[in-house]
C-alpha positions as CSV (number, residue, x, y, z in Angstrom):
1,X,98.5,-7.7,32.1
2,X,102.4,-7.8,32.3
3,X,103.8,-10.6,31.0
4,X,105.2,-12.8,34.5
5,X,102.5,-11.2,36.7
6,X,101.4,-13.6,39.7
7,X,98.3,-14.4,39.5
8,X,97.9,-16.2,42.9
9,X,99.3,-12.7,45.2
10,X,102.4,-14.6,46.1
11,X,105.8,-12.3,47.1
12,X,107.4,-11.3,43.4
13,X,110.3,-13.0,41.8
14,X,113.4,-11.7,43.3
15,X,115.9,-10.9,40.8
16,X,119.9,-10.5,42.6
17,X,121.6,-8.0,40.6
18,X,123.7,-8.4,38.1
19,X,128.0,-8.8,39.1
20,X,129.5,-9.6,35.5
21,X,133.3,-9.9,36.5
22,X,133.0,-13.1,38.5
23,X,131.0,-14.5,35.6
24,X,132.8,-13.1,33.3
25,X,136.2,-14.6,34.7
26,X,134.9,-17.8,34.7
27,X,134.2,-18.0,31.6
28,X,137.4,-16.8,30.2
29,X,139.0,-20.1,32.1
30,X,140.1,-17.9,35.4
31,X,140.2,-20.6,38.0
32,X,137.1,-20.6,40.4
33,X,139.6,-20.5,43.6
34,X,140.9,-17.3,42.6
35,X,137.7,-16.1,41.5
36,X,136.0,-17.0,44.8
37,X,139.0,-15.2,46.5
38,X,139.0,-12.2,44.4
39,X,134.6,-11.9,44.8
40,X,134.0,-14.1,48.2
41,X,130.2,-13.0,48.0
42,X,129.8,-14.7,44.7
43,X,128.0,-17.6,44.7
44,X,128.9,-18.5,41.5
45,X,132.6,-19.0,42.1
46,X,131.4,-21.4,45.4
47,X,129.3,-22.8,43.1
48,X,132.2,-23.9,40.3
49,X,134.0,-24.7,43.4
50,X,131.3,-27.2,45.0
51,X,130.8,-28.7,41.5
52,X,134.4,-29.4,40.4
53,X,135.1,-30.9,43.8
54,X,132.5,-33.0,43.6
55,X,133.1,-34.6,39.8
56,X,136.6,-35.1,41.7
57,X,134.9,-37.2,44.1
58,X,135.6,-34.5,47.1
59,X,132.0,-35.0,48.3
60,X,132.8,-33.3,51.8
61,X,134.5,-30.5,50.2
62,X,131.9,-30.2,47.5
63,X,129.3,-29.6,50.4
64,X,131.6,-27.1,51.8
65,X,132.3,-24.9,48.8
66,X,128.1,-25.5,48.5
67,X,127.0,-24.3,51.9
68,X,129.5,-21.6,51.7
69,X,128.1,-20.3,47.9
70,X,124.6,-20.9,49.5
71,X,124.5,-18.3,52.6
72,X,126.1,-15.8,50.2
73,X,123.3,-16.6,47.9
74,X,120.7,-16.5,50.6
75,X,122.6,-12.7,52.1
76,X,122.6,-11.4,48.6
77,X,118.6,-12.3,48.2
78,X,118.0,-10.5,51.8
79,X,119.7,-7.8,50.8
80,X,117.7,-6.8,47.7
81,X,114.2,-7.9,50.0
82,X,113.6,-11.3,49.7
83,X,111.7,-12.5,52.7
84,X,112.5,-16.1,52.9
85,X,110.2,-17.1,50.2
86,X,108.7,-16.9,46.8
87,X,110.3,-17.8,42.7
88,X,114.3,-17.0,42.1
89,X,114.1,-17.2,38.5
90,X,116.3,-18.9,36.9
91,X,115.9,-17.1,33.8
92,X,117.7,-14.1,35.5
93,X,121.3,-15.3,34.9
94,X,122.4,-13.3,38.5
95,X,120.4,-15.8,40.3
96,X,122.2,-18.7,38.6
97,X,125.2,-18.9,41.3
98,X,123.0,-19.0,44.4
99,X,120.7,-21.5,42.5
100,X,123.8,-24.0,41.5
101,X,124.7,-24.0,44.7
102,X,121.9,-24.7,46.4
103,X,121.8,-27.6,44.2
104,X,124.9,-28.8,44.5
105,X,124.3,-28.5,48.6
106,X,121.3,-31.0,47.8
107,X,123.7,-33.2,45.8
108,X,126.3,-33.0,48.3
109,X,124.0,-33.7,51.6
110,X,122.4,-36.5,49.7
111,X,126.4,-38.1,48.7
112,X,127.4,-38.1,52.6
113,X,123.9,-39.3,53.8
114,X,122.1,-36.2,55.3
115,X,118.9,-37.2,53.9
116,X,117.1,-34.4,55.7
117,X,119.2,-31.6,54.2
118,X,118.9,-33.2,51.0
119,X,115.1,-33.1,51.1
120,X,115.1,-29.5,52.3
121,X,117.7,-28.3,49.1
122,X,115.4,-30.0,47.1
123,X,112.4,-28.7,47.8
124,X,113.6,-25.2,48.2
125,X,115.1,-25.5,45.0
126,X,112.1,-26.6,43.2
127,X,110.2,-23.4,45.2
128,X,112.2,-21.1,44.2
129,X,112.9,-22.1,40.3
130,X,111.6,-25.3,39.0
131,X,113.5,-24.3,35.5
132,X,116.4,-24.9,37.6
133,X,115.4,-28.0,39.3
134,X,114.4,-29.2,35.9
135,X,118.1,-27.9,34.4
136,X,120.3,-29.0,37.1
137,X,119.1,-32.1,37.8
């Protein structure tokens, strides 16, 4: 038996793959805004984007950067078969951008009162990669 087999017939973990220079940038201090321009279907630059503006109390524009790092998140998982459902491990460090900012959507919805789209974030965070439910917050 392999080592991360589902036991319970569910879909398989879908694993995005791997874009190092948008990662890569961001780590060596590159600004997210001209990381997010340079690579617009990298959620992880939407991500940075969502989360700075938030600590700066730019809830609104928080949610924005969020939503935006979120449907390329969501594209990105379609594109490699994902069918709406079933564990984005966190684990795989590519799926770390779409998961952050599906977080930080939650975070966002729930600072400007949209309890619903809070709720939904949430749970579809926790469904897809309770490791990063439990990490993020």
């Amino acid at each position: 038996m392999a080592i991360h087999e589902n036991l319970l017939g569910g879909p398989p973990p879908t694993n995005l793959p791997d874009d190092p220079e948008p990662r890569e940038l961001l780590a060596s201090g590159a600004a997210p805004s001209e990381v997010a321009a340079k690579y617009p279907v990298s959620s992880l630059a939407w991500a940075q984007l969502a989360d700075d503006a938030f600590e700066a109390g730019r809830v609104v524009e928080s949610y924005a950067y969020a939503r935006t790092g979120y449907h390329r998140g969501l594209d990105a998982l379609r594109r490699t078969g994902w069918k709406g459902h079933g564990p984005v491990p966190w684990e795989h460090e590519p799926n770390r951008g779409f998961l952050r900012a599906l977080h930080a959507l939650a975070r966002a919805a729930q600072a400007i009162g949209e309890q619903e789209e809070y709720e939904r974030c949430s749970t579809f965070l926790r469904d897809s990669s309770q490791t990063a439910a439990d990490t993020l917050g």
